[in-house]
MINUNU-416298 format. One record per atom (N, C-alpha, C, O): z, x, y. Coordinates in nm, 2 decimals, m for minus. Layout:
        z        x        y
        Z        X        Y
...
This chain:
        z        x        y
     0.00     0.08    m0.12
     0.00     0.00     0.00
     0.00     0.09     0.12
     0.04     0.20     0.13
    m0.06     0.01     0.23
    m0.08     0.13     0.33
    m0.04     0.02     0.44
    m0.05    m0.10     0.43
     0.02     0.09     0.52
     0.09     0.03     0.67
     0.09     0.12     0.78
     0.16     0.22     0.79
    m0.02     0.07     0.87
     0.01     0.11     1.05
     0.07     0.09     1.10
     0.13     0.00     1.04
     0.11     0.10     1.17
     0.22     0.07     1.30
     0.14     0.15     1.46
     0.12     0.27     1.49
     0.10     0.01     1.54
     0.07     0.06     1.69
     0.15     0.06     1.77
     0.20    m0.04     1.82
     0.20     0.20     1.82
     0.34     0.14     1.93
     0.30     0.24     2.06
     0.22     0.34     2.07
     0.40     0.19     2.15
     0.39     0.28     2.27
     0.45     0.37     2.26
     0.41     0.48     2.30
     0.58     0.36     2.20
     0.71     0.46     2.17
     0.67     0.48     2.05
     0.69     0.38     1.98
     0.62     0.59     1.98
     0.64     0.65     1.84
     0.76     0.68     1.79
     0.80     0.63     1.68
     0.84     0.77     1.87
     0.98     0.82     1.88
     1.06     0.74     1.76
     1.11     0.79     1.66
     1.06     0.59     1.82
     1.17     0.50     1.81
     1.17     0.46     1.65
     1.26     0.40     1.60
     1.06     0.51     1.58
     1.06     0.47     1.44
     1.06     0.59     1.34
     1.09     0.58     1.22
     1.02     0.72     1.43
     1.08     0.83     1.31
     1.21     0.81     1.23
     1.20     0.83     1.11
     1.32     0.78     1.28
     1.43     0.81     1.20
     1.47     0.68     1.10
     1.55     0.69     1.01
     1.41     0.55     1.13
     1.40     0.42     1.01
     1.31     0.45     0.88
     1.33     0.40     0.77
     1.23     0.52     0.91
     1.10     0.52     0.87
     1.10     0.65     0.77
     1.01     0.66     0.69
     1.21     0.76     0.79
     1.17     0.84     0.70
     1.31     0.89     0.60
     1.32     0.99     0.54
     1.40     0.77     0.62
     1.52     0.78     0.54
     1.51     0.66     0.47
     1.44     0.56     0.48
     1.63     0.68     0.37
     1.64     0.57     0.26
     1.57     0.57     0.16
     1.53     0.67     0.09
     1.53     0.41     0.12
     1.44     0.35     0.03
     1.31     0.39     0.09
     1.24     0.47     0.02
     1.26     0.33     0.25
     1.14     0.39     0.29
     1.09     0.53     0.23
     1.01     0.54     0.14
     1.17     0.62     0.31
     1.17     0.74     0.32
     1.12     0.82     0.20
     1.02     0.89     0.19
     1.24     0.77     0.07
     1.17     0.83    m0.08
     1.03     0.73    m0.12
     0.94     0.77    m0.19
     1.04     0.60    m0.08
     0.90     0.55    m0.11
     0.80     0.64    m0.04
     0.72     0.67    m0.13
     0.76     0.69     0.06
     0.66     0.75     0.10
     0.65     0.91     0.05
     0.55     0.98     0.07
     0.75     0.96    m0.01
     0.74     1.08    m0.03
     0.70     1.05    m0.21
     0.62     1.13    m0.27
     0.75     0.92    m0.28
     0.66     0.93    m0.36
     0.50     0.88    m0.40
     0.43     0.88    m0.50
     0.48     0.84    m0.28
     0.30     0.79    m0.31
     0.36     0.61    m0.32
     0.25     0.56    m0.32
     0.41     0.55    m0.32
     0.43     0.43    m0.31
     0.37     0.33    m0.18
     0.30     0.24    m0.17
     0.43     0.41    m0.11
     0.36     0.31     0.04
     0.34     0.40     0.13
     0.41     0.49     0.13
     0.24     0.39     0.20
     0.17     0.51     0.31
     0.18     0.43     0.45
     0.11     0.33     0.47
     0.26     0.49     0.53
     0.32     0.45     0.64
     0.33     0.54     0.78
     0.41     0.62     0.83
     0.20     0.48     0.82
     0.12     0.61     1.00
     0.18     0.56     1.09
     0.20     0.44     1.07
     0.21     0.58     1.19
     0.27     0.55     1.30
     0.16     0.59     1.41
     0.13     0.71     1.40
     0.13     0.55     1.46
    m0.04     0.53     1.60
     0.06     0.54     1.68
     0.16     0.48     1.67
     0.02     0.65     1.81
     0.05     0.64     1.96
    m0.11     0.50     2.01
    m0.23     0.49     2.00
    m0.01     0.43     2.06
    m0.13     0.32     2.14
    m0.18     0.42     2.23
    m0.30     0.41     2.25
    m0.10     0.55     2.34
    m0.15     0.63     2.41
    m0.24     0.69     2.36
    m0.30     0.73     2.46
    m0.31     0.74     2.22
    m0.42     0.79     2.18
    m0.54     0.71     2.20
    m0.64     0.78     2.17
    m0.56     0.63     2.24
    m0.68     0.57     2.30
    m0.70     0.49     2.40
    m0.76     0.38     2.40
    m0.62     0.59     2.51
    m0.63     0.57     2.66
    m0.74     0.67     2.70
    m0.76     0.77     2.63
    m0.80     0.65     2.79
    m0.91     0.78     2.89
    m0.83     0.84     3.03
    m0.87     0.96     3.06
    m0.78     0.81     3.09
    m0.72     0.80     3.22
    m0.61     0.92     3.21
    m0.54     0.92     3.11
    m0.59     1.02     3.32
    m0.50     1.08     3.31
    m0.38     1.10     3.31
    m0.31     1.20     3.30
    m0.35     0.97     3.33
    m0.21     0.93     3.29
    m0.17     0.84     3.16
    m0.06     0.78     3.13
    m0.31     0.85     3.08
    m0.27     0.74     2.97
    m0.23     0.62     2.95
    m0.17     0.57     2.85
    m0.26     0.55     3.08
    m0.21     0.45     3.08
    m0.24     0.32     3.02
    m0.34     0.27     3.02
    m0.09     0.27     2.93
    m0.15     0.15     2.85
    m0.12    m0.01     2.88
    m0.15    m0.10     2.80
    m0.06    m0.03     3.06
    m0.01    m0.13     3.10
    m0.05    m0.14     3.24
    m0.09    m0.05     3.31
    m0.02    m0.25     3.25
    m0.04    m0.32     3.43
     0.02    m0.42     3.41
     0.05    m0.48     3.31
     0.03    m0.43     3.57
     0.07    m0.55     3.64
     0.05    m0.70     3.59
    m0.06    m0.75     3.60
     0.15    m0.78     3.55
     0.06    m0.95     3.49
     0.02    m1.03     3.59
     0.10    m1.05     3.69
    m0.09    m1.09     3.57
    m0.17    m1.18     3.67
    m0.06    m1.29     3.72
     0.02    m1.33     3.63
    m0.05    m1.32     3.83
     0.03    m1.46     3.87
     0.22    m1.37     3.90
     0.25    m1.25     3.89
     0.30    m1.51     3.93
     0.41    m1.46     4.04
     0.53    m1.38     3.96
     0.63    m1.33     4.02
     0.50    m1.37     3.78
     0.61    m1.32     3.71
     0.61    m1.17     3.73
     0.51    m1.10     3.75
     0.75    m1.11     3.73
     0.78    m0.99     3.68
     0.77    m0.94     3.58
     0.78    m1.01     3.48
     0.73    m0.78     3.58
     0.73    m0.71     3.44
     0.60    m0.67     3.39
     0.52    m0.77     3.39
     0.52    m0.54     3.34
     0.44    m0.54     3.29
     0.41    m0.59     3.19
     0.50    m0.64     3.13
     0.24    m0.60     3.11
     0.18    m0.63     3.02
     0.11    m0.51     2.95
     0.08    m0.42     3.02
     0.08    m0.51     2.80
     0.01    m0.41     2.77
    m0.17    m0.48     2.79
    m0.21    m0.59     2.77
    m0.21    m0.36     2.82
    m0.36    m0.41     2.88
    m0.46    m0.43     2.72
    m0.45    m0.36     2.62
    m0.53    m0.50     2.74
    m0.61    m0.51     2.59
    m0.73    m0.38     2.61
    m0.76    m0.35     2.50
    m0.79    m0.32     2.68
    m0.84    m0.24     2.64
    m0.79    m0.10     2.49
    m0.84    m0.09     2.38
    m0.74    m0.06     2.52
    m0.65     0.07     2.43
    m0.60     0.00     2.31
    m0.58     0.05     2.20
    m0.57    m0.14     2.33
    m0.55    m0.21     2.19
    m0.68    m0.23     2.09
    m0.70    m0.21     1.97
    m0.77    m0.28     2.20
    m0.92    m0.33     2.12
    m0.97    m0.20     2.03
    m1.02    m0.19     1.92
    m0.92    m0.08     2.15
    m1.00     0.05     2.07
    m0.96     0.08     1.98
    m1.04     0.13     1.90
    m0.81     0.09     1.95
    m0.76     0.11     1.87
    m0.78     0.06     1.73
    m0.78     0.12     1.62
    m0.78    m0.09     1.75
    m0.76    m0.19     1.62
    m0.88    m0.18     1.58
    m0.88    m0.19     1.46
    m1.00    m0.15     1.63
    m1.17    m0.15     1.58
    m1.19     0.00     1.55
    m1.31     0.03     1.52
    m1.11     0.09     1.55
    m1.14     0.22     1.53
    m1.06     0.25     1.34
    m1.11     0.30     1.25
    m0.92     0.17     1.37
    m0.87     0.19     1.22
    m0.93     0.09     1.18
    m0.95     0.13     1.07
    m0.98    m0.03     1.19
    m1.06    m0.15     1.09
    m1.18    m0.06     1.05
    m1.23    m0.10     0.95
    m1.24     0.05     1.11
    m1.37     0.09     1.05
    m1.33     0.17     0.97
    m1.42     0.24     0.92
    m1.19     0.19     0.92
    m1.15     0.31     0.78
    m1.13     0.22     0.71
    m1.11     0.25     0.60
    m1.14     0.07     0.73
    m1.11     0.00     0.56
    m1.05    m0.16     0.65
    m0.99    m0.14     0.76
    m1.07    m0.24     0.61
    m1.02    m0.41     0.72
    m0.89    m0.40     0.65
    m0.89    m0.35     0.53
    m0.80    m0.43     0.69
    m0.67    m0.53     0.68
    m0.68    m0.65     0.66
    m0.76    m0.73     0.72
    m0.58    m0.66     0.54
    m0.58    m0.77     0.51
    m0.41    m0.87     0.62
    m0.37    m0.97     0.57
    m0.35    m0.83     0.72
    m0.33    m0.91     0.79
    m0.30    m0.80     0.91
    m0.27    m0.69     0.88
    m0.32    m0.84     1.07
    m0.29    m0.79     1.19
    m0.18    m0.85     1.25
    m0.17    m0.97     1.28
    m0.08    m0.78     1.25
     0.05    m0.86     1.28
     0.13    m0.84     1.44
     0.16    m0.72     1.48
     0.15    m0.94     1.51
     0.22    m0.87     1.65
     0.34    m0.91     1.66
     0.37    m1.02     1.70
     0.43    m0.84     1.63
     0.56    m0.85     1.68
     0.57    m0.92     1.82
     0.53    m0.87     1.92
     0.63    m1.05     1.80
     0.67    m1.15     1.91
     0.79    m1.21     1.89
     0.83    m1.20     1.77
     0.86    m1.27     1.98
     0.97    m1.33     1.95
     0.93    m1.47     1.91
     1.00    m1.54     1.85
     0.81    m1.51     1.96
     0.77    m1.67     1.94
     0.65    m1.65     1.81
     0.56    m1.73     1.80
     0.67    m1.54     1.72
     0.64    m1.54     1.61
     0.70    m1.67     1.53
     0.78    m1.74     1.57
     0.59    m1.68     1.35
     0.68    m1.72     1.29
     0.78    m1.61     1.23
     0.77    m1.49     1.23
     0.89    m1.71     1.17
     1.06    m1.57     1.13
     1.03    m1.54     1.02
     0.97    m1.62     0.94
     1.06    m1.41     1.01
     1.05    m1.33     0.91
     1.16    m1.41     0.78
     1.28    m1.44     0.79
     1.08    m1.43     0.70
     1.18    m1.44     0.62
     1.14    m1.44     0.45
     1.02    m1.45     0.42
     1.23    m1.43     0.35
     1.24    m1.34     0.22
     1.09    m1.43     0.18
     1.04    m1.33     0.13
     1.02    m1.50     0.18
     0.96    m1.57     0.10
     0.80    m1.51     0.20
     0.69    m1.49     0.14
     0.81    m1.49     0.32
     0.67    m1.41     0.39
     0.67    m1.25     0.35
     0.58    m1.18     0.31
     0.81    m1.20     0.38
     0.82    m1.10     0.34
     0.79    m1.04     0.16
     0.78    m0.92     0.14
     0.77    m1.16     0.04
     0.74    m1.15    m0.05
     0.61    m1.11    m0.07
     0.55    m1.04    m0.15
     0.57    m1.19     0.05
     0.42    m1.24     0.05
     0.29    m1.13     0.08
     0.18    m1.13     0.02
     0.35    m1.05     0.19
     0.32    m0.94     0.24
     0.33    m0.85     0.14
     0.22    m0.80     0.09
     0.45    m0.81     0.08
     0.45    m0.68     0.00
     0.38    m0.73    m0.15
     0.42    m0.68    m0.26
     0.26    m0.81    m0.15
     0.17    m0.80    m0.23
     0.03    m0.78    m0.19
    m0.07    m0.80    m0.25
     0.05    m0.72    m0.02
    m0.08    m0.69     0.04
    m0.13    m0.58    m0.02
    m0.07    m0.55    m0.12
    m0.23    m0.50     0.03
    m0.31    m0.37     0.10
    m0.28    m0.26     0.15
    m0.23    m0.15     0.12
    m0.36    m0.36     0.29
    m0.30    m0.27     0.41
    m0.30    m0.39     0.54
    m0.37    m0.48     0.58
    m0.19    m0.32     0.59
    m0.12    m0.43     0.73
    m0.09    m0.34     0.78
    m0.04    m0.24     0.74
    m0.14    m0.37     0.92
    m0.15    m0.33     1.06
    m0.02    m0.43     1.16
    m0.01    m0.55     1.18
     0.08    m0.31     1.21
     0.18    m0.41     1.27
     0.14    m0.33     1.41
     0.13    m0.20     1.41
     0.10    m0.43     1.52
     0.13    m0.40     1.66
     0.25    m0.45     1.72
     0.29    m0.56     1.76
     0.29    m0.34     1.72
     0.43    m0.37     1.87
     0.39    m0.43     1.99
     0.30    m0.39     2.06
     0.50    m0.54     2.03
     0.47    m0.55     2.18
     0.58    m0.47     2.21
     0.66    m0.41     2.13
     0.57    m0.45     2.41
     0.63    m0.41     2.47
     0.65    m0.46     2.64
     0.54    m0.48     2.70
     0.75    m0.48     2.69
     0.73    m0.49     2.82
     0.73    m0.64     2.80
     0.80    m0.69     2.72
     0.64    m0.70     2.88
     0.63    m0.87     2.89
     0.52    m0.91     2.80
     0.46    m1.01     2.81
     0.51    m0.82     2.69
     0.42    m0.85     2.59
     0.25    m0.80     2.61
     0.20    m0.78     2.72
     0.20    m0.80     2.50
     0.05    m0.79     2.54
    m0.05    m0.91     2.58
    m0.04    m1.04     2.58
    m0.12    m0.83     2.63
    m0.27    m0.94     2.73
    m0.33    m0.99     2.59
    m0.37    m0.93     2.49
    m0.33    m1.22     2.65
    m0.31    m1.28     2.56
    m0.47    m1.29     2.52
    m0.51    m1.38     2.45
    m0.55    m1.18     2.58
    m0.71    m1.22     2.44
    m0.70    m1.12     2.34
    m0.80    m1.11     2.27
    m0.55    m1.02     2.30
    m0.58    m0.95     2.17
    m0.47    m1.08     2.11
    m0.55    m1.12     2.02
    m0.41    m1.13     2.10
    m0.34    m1.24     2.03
    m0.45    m1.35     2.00
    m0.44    m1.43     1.90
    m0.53    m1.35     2.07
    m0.64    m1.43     2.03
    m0.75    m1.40     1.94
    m0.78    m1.46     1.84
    m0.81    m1.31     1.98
    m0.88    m1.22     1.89
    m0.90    m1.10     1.81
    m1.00    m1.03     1.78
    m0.78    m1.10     1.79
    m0.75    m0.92     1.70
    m0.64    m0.98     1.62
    m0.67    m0.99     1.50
    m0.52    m1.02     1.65
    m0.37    m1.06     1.58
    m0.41    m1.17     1.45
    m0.44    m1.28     1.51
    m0.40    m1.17     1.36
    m0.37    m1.28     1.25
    m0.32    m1.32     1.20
    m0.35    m1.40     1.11
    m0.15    m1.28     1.26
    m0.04    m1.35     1.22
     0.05    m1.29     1.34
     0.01    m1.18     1.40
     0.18    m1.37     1.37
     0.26    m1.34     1.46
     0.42    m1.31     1.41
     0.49    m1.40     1.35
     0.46    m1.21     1.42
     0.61    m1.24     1.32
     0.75    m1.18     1.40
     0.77    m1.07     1.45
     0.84    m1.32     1.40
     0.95    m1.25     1.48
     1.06    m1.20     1.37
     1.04    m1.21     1.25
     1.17    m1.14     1.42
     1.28    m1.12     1.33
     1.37    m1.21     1.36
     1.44    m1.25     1.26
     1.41    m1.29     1.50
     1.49    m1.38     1.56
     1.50    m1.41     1.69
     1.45    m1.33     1.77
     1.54    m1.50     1.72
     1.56    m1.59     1.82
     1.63    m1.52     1.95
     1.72    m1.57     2.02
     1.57    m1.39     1.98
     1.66    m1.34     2.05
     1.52    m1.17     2.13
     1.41    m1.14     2.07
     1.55    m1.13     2.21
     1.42    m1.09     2.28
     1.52    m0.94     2.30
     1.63    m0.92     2.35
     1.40    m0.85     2.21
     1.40    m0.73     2.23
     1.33    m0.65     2.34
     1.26    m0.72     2.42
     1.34    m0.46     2.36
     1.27    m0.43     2.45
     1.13    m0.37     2.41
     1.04    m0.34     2.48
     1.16    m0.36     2.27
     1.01    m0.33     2.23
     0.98    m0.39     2.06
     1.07    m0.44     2.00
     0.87    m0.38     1.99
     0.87    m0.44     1.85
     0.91    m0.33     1.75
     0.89    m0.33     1.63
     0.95    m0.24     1.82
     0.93    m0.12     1.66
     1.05    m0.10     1.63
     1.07    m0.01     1.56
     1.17    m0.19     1.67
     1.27    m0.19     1.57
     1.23    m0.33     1.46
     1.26    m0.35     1.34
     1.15    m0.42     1.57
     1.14    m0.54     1.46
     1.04    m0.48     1.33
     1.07    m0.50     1.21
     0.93    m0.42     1.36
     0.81    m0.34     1.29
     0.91    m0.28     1.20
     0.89    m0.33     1.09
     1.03    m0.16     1.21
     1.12    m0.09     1.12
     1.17    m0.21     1.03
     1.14    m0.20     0.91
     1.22    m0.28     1.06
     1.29    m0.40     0.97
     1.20    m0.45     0.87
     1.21    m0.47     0.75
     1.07    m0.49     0.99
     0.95    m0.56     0.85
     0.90    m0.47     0.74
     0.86    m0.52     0.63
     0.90    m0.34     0.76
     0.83    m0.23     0.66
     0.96    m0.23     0.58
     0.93    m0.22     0.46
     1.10    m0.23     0.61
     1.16    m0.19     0.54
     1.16    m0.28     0.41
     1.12    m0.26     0.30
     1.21    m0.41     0.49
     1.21    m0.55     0.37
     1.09    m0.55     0.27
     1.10    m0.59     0.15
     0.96    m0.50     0.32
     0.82    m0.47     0.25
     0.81    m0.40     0.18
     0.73    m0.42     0.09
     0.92    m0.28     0.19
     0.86    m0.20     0.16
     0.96    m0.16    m0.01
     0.92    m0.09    m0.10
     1.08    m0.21    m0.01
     1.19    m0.22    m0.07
     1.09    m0.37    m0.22
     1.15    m0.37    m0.33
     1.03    m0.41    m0.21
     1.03    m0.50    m0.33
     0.89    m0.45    m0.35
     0.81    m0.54    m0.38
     0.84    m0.35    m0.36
     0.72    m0.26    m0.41
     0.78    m0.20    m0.53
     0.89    m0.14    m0.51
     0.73    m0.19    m0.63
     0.74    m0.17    m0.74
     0.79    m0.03    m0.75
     0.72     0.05    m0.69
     0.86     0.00    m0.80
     0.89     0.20    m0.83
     1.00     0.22    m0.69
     1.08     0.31    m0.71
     1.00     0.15    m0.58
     1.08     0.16    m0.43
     1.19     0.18    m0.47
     1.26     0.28    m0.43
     1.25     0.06    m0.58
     1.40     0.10    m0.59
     1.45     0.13    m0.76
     1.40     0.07    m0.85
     1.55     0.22    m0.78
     1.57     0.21    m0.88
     1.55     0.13    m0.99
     1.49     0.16    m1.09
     1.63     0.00    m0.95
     1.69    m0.10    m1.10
     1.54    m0.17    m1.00
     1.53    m0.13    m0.88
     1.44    m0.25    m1.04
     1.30    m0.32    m0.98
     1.43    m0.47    m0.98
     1.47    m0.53    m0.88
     1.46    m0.50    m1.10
     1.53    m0.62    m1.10
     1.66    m0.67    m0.95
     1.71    m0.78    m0.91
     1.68    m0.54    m0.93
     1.78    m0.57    m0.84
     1.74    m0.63    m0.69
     1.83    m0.65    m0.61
     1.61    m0.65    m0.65
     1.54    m0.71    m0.52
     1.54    m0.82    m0.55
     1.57    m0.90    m0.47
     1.49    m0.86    m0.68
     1.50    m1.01    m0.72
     1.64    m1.10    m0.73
     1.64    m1.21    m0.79
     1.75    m1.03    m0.68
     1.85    m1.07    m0.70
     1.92    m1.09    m0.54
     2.02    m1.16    m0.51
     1.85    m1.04    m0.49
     1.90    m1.04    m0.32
     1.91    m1.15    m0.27
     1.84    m1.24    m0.33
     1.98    m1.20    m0.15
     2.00    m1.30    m0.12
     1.88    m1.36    m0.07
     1.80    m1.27    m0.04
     1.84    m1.49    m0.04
     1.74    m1.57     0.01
     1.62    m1.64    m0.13
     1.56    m1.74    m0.15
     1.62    m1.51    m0.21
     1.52    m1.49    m0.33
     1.47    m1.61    m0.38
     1.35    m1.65    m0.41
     1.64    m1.69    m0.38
     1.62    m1.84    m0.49
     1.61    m1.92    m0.36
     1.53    m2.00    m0.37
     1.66    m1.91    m0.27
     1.66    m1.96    m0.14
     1.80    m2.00    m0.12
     1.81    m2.11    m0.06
     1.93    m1.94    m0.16
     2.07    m1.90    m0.16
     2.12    m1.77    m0.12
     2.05    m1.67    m0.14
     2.29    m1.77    m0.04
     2.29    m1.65    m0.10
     2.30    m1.53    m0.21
     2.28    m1.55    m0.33
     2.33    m1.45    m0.17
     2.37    m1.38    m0.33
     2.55    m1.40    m0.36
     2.63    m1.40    m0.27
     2.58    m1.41    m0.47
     2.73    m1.40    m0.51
     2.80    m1.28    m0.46
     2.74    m1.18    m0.41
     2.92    m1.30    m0.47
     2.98    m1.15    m0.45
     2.96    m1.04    m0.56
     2.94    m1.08    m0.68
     2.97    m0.95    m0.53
     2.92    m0.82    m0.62
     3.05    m0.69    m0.57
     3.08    m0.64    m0.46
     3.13    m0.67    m0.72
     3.22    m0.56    m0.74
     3.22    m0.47    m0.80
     3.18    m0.50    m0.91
     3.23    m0.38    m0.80
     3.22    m0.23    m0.86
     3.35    m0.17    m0.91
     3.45    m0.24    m0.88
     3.38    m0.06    m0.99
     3.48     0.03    m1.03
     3.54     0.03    m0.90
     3.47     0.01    m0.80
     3.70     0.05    m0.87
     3.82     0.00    m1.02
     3.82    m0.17    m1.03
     3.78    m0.26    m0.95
     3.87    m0.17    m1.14
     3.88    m0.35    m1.19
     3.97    m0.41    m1.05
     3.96    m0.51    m0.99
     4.08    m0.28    m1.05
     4.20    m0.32    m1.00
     4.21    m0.22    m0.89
     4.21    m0.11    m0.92
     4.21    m0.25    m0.72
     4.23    m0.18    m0.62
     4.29    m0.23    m0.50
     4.24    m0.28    m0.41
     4.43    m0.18    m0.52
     4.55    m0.25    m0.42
     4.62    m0.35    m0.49
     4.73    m0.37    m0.44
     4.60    m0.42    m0.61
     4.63    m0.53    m0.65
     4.51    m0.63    m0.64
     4.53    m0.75    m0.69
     4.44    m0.61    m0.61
     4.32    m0.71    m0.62
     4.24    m0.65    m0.70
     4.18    m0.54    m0.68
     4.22    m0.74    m0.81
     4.12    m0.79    m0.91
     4.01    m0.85    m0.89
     3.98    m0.94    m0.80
     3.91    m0.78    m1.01
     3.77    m0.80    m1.03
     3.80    m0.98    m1.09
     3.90    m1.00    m1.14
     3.72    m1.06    m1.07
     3.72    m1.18    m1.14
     3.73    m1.16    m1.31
     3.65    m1.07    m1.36
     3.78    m1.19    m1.36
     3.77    m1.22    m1.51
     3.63    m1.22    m1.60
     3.60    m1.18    m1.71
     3.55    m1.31    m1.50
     3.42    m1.35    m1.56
     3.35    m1.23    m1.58
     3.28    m1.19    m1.68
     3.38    m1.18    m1.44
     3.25    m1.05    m1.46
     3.32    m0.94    m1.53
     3.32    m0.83    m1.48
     3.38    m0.97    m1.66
     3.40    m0.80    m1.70
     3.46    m0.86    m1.87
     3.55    m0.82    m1.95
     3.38    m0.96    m1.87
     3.40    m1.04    m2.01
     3.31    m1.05    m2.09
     3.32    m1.12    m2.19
     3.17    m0.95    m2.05
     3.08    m0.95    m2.11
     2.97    m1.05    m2.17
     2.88    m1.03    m2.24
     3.01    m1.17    m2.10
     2.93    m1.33    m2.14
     2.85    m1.32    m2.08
     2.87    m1.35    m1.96
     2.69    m1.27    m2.11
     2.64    m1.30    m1.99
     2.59    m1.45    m1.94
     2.59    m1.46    m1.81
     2.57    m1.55    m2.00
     2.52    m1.66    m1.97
     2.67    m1.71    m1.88
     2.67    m1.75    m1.76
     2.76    m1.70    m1.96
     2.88    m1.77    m1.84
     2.85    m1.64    m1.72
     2.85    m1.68    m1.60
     2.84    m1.56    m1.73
     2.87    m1.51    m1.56
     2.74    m1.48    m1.47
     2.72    m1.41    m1.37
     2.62    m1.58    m1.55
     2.51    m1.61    m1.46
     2.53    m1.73    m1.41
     2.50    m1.77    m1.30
     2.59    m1.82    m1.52
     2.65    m1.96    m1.44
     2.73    m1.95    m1.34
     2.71    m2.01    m1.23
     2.89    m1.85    m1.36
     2.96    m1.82    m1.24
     2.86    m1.74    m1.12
     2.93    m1.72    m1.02
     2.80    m1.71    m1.11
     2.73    m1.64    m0.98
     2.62    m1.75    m0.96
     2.59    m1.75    m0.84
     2.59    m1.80    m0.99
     2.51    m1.94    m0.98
     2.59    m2.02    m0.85
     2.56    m2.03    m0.74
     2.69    m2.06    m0.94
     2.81    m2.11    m0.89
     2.85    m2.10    m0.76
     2.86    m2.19    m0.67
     2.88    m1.95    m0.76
     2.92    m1.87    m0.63
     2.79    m1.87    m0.50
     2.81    m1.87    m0.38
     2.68    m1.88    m0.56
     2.58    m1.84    m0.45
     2.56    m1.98    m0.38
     2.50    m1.98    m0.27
     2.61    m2.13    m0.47
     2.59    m2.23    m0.40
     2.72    m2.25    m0.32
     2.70    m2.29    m0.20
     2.82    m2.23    m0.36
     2.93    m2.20    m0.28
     2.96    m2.18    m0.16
     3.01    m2.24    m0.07
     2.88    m2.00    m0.18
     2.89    m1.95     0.00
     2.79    m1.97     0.07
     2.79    m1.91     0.18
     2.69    m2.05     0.02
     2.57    m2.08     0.08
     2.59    m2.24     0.19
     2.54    m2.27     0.31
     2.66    m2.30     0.11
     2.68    m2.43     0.16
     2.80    m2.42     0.26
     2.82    m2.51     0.34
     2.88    m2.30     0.24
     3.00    m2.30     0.36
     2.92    m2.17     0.46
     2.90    m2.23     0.57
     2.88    m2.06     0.48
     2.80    m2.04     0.51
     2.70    m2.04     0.58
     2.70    m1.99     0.69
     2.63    m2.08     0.55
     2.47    m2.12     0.57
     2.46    m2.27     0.53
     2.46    m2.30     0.41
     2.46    m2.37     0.62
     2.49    m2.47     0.58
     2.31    m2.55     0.60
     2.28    m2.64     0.53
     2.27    m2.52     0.67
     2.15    m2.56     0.70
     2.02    m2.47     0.59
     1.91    m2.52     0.58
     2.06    m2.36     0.52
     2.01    m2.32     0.42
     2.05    m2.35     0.29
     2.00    m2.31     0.19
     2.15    m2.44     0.28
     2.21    m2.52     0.18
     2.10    m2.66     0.19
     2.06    m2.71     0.09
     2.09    m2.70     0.26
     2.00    m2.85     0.30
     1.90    m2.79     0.24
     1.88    m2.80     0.12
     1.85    m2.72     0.31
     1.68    m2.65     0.27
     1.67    m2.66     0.09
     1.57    m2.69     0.03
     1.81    m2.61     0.02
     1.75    m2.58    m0.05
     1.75    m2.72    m0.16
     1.66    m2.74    m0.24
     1.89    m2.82    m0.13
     1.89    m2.92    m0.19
     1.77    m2.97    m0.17
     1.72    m3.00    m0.27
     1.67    m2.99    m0.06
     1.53    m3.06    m0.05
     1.47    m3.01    m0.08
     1.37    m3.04    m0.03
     1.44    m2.87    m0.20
     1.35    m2.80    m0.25
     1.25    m2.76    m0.18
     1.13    m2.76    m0.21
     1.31    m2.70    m0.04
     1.24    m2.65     0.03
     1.25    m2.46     0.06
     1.20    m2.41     0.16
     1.32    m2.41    m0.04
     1.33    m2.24    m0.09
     1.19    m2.23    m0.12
     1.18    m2.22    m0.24
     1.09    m2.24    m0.08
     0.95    m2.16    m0.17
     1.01    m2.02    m0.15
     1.08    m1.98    m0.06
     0.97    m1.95    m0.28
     0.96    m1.83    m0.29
     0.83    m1.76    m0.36
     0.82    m1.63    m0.35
């Protein structure tokens, strides 16, 4: 799988991008992941990739020239199968698009920045719009860091146990149960009973159990969703 990323700030994704899960996924051939200065295909001697927005609002825009060039320069090494712009009035990222994605290609994520980009590349270059939440950042390449990571984590070989992404919360469209580790016993608080009883079918029922539990106190509106059989995953 191969992933661009267009940003103005490069900087801001070196250190997401080459630790962790990512990190060892790219060093072993798993996912191939470029980071584009949008400044590489400016002419002007200041590189300039923004101006002024038409009408009485404040704040720059990124200008569509240096985007157009860009996006038709990497589409001529191979098309993408989706052009993505980080917006806050995206649709939300969530486990079931993010499934969806990490059975692409190659995806191209453009960052906005500033008061966003000039709206004829959203019209004619972007093919999907994706926010992380309801809440306005100052640029997209932390949201871009988040989307590759979730992407990049349910790619096959990414993580140790493969089984263990399928178990993360949202998957079923719940969350996940609680999860304990060595010692049984620390401080006086105990491991549940179930989980160290070796049953497996009873302690898929008890985490069953548990994930409707803390979902419906919780996440109470992701509890509705899912009684209406509305978890696609």
């Amino acid at each position: 799988m191969r992933i661009d990323i267009l940003t103005v700030l490069p900087e801001l994704l070196a250190g997401p991008l080459d630790h962790s899960i990512v990190g060892r996924a790219r060093k072993a051939g798993l996912v191939e992941v470029n980071v584009i200065p949008l400044r590489n295909y400016t002419h002007d001697r200041w590189r300039t990739v923004d101006d002024y927005a038409y009408g009485p609002d404040a704040g720059m825009v990124l200008k569509p020239e240096p985007i157009f060039e860009a996006v038709e320069a990497l589409q001529a090494e191979g098309a993408y199968d989706e052009v993505i712009y980080t917006s806050p009035d995206g649709e939300l990222l969530t486990q079931p698009l993010t499934n969806a994605l990490s059975l692409k290609g190659r995806l191209l994520i453009l960052c906005g920045h500033y008061k966003g980009v000039d709206h004829r590349v959203r019209e004619h270059l972007v093919t999907r719009e994706v926010s992380i939440g309801d809440y306005v950042l100052s640029g997209g390449e932390l949201a871009a860091a988040v989307m590759v990571d979730a992407i990049t984590r349910l790619i096959p070989g990414a993580i140790g146990d493969e089984t263990s992404a399928l178990t993360d919360s949202f998957q079923d469209g719940l969350l996940a149960p609680p999860a304990y580790t060595r010692p049984a016993n620390f401080r006086g608080w105990g491991v549940p009973e179930v989980l160290v009883s070796g049953n497996f079918p009873v302690i898929a029922q008890w985490q069953h159990e548990q994930a409707l539990e803390r979902t419906k106190r919780l996440r109470p509106e992701l509890y509705k969703r899912y009684e209406r059989g509305e978890c696609d995953t």
